[in-house]
N, C-alpha and C positions, 0 to 999 in steps of 0.2 A: 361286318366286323364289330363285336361289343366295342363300347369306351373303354379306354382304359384309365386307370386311376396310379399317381407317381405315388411314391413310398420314399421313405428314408428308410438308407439302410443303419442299423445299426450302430456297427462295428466301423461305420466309416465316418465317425462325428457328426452324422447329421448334413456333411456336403456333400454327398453324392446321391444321386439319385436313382430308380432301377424302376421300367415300366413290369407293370402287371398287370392280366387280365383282371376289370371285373366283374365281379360273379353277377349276374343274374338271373332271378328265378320267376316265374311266371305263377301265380298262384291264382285260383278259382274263387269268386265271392260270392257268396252268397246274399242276395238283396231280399226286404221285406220293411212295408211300409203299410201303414194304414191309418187315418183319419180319427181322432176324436172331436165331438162338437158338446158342447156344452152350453148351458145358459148361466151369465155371471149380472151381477147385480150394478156395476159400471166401480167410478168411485173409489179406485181401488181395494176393487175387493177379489181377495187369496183365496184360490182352491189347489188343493191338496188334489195332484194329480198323479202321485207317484203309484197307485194300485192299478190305476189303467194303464201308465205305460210298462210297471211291470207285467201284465198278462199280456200284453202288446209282443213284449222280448220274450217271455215262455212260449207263444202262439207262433213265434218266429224258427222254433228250435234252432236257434246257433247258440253255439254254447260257446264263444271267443270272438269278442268285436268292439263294436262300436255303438252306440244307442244315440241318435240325434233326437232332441225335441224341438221344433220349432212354432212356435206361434205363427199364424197370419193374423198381418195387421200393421198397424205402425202404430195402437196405442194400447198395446200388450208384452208383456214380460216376460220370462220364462226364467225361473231361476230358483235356486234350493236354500232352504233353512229348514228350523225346525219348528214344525204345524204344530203349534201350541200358542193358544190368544196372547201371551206375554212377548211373544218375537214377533207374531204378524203385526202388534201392536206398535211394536218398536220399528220395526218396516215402513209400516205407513209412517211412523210419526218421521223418519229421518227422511220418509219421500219428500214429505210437511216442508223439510226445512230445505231439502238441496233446491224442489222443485216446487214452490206453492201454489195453491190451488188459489188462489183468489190474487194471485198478480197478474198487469199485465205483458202481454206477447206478444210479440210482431205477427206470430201466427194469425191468434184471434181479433185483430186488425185487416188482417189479409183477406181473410175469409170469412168475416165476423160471426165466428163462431169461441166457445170459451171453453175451447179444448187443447189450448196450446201445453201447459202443464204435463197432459197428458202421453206428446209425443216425446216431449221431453222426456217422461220417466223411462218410456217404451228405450229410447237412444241410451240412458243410462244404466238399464239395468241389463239393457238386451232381450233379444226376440228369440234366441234361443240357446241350448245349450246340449254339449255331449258327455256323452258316460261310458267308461268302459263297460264293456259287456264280459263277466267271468261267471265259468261254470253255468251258464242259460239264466244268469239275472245281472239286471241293472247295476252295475259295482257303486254302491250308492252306500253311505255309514246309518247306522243303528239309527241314529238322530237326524238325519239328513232324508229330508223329502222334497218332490219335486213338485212347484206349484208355477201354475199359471197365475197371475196379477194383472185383473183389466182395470186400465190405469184411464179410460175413456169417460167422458162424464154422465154416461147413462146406462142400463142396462144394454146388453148385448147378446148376441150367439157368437161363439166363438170357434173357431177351429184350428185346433192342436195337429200337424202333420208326425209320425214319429215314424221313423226311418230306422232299420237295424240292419247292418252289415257286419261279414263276416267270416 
Protein backbone atom coordinates (compact mmCIF):
# COMPACT_ATOMS: atom_id res chain seq x y z
CA UNK A 1 0.00 0.00 0.00
CA UNK A 2 1.60 3.55 -0.96
CA UNK A 3 1.97 6.21 2.24
CA UNK A 4 -0.35 8.25 2.38
CA UNK A 5 -0.07 11.98 2.90
CA UNK A 6 -3.13 14.25 5.08
CA UNK A 7 -4.36 17.37 3.38
CA UNK A 8 -6.36 20.28 4.66
CA UNK A 9 -9.39 20.65 3.19
CA UNK A 10 -10.20 23.90 2.22
CA UNK A 11 -13.50 24.84 2.68
CA UNK A 12 -13.46 23.28 6.03
CA UNK A 13 -11.10 26.18 7.94
CA UNK A 14 -8.23 24.34 7.98
CA UNK A 15 -9.85 21.61 10.93
CA UNK A 16 -10.62 18.84 9.23
CA UNK A 17 -8.60 16.54 7.53
CA UNK A 18 -9.06 14.03 4.45
CA UNK A 19 -6.49 10.98 3.67
CA UNK A 20 -5.10 10.92 0.14
CA UNK A 21 -3.14 8.59 -1.83
CA UNK A 22 0.53 9.58 -2.60
CA UNK A 23 1.59 9.65 -5.80
CA UNK A 24 4.56 7.95 -6.71
CA UNK A 25 6.73 7.56 -9.55
CA UNK A 26 9.62 5.47 -10.36
CA UNK A 27 11.91 7.23 -12.64
CA UNK A 28 15.30 5.75 -14.62
CA UNK A 29 18.86 7.48 -13.89
CA UNK A 30 21.18 7.60 -15.66
CA UNK A 31 24.85 7.33 -14.03
CA UNK A 32 28.28 8.57 -15.40
CA UNK A 33 31.49 9.17 -13.72
CA UNK A 34 34.89 9.53 -14.54
CA UNK A 35 38.35 10.61 -12.94
CA UNK A 36 40.43 13.74 -13.52
CA UNK A 37 44.22 13.74 -12.20
CA UNK A 38 46.11 16.49 -12.37
CA UNK A 39 49.49 17.86 -11.00
CA UNK A 40 49.18 21.14 -8.63
CA UNK A 41 52.03 23.15 -7.35
CA UNK A 42 50.88 22.59 -3.27
CA UNK A 43 50.50 26.13 -1.38
CA UNK A 44 47.52 26.92 -2.55
CA UNK A 45 47.60 27.06 -5.73
CA UNK A 46 43.94 27.36 -8.09
CA UNK A 47 43.29 25.48 -11.17
CA UNK A 48 40.63 26.28 -13.43
CA UNK A 49 39.00 22.99 -13.84
CA UNK A 50 35.68 23.90 -15.32
CA UNK A 51 36.57 22.85 -19.34
CA UNK A 52 37.23 19.31 -18.17
CA UNK A 53 34.47 18.79 -16.19
CA UNK A 54 32.34 20.51 -18.81
CA UNK A 55 33.38 17.78 -21.61
CA UNK A 56 33.10 15.31 -18.50
CA UNK A 57 28.82 16.30 -18.64
CA UNK A 58 28.96 16.51 -22.77
CA UNK A 59 30.73 12.99 -22.90
CA UNK A 60 27.98 11.93 -20.45
CA UNK A 61 25.05 13.00 -22.85
CA UNK A 62 22.33 13.74 -20.08
CA UNK A 63 20.97 16.56 -20.91
CA UNK A 64 18.78 17.34 -17.16
CA UNK A 65 20.70 16.51 -13.65
CA UNK A 66 23.09 16.90 -11.55
CA UNK A 67 27.01 17.29 -12.00
CA UNK A 68 29.03 16.44 -8.54
CA UNK A 69 32.68 17.37 -8.31
CA UNK A 70 34.52 16.04 -5.68
CA UNK A 71 38.08 16.29 -4.58
CA UNK A 72 39.94 13.38 -2.90
CA UNK A 73 41.87 14.29 -0.13
CA UNK A 74 41.36 16.24 3.05
CA UNK A 75 43.77 19.13 1.83
CA UNK A 76 41.93 20.10 -1.25
CA UNK A 77 39.05 22.40 -2.18
CA UNK A 78 36.68 22.47 -4.68
CA UNK A 79 34.83 25.53 -5.24
CA UNK A 80 33.87 28.34 -7.92
CA UNK A 81 34.86 31.96 -8.60
CA UNK A 82 36.01 33.75 -11.17
CA UNK A 83 39.71 32.51 -12.79
CA UNK A 84 41.10 35.76 -13.21
CA UNK A 85 44.59 36.69 -10.95
CA UNK A 86 42.69 39.60 -9.18
CA UNK A 87 40.03 36.87 -7.33
CA UNK A 88 42.36 33.89 -7.00
CA UNK A 89 44.46 36.59 -5.44
CA UNK A 90 41.86 37.67 -3.15
CA UNK A 91 41.09 33.89 -2.29
CA UNK A 92 44.28 33.01 -1.14
CA UNK A 93 44.82 36.21 0.68
CA UNK A 94 41.34 35.74 2.75
CA UNK A 95 42.50 31.88 3.09
CA UNK A 96 45.76 34.13 4.65
CA UNK A 97 43.69 35.48 7.24
CA UNK A 98 40.68 32.88 8.36
CA UNK A 99 43.56 30.13 8.15
CA UNK A 100 47.26 31.12 8.25
CA UNK A 101 49.92 29.40 7.03
CA UNK A 102 52.64 30.07 9.41
CA UNK A 103 50.62 29.36 12.92
CA UNK A 104 50.62 26.84 15.06
CA UNK A 105 48.02 23.57 15.14
CA UNK A 106 47.40 20.89 17.32
CA UNK A 107 47.48 19.12 13.89
CA UNK A 108 51.13 19.72 13.33
CA UNK A 109 51.93 18.76 16.85
CA UNK A 110 50.23 15.66 16.41
CA UNK A 111 51.88 14.41 13.62
CA UNK A 112 54.79 17.03 13.39
CA UNK A 113 54.09 17.79 10.28
CA UNK A 114 53.18 21.82 9.10
CA UNK A 115 50.20 21.05 7.23
CA UNK A 116 47.63 21.71 9.72
CA UNK A 117 46.46 25.21 7.90
CA UNK A 118 45.91 23.22 5.07
CA UNK A 119 43.19 20.76 6.26
CA UNK A 120 41.77 23.53 7.78
CA UNK A 121 41.14 25.40 4.52
CA UNK A 122 40.10 21.80 2.86
CA UNK A 123 37.06 21.79 6.10
CA UNK A 124 36.33 25.34 5.21
CA UNK A 125 36.00 25.72 1.88
CA UNK A 126 34.89 22.14 1.07
CA UNK A 127 35.89 19.10 -0.86
CA UNK A 128 33.23 19.35 -3.16
CA UNK A 129 30.57 20.70 -4.99
CA UNK A 130 27.14 20.23 -7.24
CA UNK A 131 25.72 21.78 -10.40
CA UNK A 132 22.70 21.50 -12.04
CA UNK A 133 23.04 20.03 -15.19
CA UNK A 134 20.66 22.05 -18.08
CA UNK A 135 20.47 21.31 -21.67
CA UNK A 136 23.88 18.79 -21.59
CA UNK A 137 26.11 21.49 -19.68
CA UNK A 138 27.25 22.43 -16.45
CA UNK A 139 24.55 25.19 -15.30
CA UNK A 140 27.53 27.28 -14.18
CA UNK A 141 27.19 31.63 -14.89
CA UNK A 142 29.31 33.46 -17.59
CA UNK A 143 31.81 34.50 -14.76
CA UNK A 144 31.66 31.52 -12.58
CA UNK A 145 34.24 28.65 -12.98
CA UNK A 146 35.07 25.64 -11.27
CA UNK A 147 38.52 25.17 -9.72
CA UNK A 148 40.32 22.94 -7.61
CA UNK A 149 42.66 24.61 -4.72
CA UNK A 150 45.50 22.43 -3.21
CA UNK A 151 45.66 23.94 -0.06
CA UNK A 152 48.58 21.19 1.05
CA UNK A 153 52.07 22.34 1.57
CA UNK A 154 53.86 20.84 -1.34
CA UNK A 155 53.38 19.95 -4.81
CA UNK A 156 50.88 17.06 -5.50
CA UNK A 157 48.87 14.78 -8.06
CA UNK A 158 45.53 15.12 -7.52
CA UNK A 159 42.30 13.44 -8.13
CA UNK A 160 39.08 15.15 -9.15
CA UNK A 161 36.14 12.31 -9.11
CA UNK A 162 33.10 13.99 -11.26
CA UNK A 163 29.88 12.10 -11.22
CA UNK A 164 26.85 13.19 -13.53
CA UNK A 165 23.37 11.94 -12.96
CA UNK A 166 20.29 12.15 -14.51
Amino acid sequence: MLPSLWLRRPDSGGTQTARSPQICESLSMAVFQKCLHLSTKGRCDVVDISARVERIVEESGIETGIVNVAGVGSTVGITTLEFEPGCVADLKRALEIVAPSNTDYAHNARWGDENGYSHLRSALVGAAKSFPVVGGKAGTGTWQQIVLCDFDDRPRERQVIVTVAG
